[in-house]
C-alpha positions in Angstrom: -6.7 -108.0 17.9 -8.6 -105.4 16.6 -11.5 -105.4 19.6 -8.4 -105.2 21.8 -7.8 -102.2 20.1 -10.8 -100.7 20.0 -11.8 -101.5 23.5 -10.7 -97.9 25.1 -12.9 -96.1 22.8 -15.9 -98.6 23.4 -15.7 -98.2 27.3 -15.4 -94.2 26.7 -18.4 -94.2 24.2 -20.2 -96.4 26.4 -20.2 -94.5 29.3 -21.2 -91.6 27.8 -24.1 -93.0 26.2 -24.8 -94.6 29.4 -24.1 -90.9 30.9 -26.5 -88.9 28.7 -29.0 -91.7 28.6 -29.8 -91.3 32.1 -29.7 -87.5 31.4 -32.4 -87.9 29.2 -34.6 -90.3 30.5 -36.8 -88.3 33.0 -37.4 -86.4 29.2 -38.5 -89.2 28.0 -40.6 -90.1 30.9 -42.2 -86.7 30.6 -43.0 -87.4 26.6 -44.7 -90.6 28.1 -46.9 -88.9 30.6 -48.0 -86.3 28.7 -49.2 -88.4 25.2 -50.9 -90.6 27.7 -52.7 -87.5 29.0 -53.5 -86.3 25.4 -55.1 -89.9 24.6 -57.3 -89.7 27.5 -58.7 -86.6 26.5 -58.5 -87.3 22.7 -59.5 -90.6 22.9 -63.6 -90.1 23.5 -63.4 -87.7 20.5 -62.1 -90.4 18.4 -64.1 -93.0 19.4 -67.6 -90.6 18.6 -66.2 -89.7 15.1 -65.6 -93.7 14.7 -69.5 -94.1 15.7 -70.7 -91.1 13.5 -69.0 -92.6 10.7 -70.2 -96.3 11.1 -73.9 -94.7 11.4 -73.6 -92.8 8.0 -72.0 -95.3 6.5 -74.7 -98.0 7.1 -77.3 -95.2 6.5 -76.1 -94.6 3.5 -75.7 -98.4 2.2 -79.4 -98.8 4.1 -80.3 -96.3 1.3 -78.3 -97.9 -1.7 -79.7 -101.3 -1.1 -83.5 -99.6 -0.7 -84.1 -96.6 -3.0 -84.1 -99.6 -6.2 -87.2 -101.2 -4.3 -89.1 -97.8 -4.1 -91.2 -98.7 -7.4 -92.5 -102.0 -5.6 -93.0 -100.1 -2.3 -95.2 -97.6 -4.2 -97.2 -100.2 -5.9 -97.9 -102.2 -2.6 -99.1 -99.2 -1.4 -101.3 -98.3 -4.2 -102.5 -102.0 -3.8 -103.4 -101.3 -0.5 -105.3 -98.2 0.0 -107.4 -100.1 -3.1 -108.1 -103.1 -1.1 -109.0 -101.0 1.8 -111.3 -98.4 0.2 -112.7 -100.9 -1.2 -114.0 -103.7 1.8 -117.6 -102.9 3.5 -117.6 -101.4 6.9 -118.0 -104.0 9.4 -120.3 -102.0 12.0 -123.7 -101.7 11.8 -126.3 -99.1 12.7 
């Protein structure tokens, strides 16, 4: 009974909304367009601060996983230019 009596006002609202949905549809259309031409030109941008980022960041783990093996590296090389100032030249005169 009571959808029976609401059924005028239904129809009435629903046309309207139908009404002023087509109204505003080209609007929305528009809206559509235009993010999809701001992504085009935003989205290279993006995608280069993305690969800036992912190079510092493994830069900077890079250089939290090496700066503790510094001491060794510096003692291999001390090792080293020992070993080498030290062997006989291998040409003769």
């Amino acid at each position: 009974m009571f959808f029976l009596l609401t059924l005028p006002f239904r129809l009435l609202f629903g046309v309207l909304i139908l009404g002023f949905g087509l109204l505003i549809l080209p609007f929305l259309l528009l809206r559509l367009v235009l993010k999809a031409a701001i992504l085009l030109v935003a989205l290279p941008f993006a995608l280069l601060a993305v690969a800036v980022a992912l190079l510092v960041a493994f830069v900077a783990v890079l250089c939290a996983l090496m700066i503790p093996l510094l001491p060794f590296a510096f003692v291999a090389l001390f090792v080293w230019a020992i070993v080498r100032s030290s062997r006989p030249a291998l040409t003769h005169y």
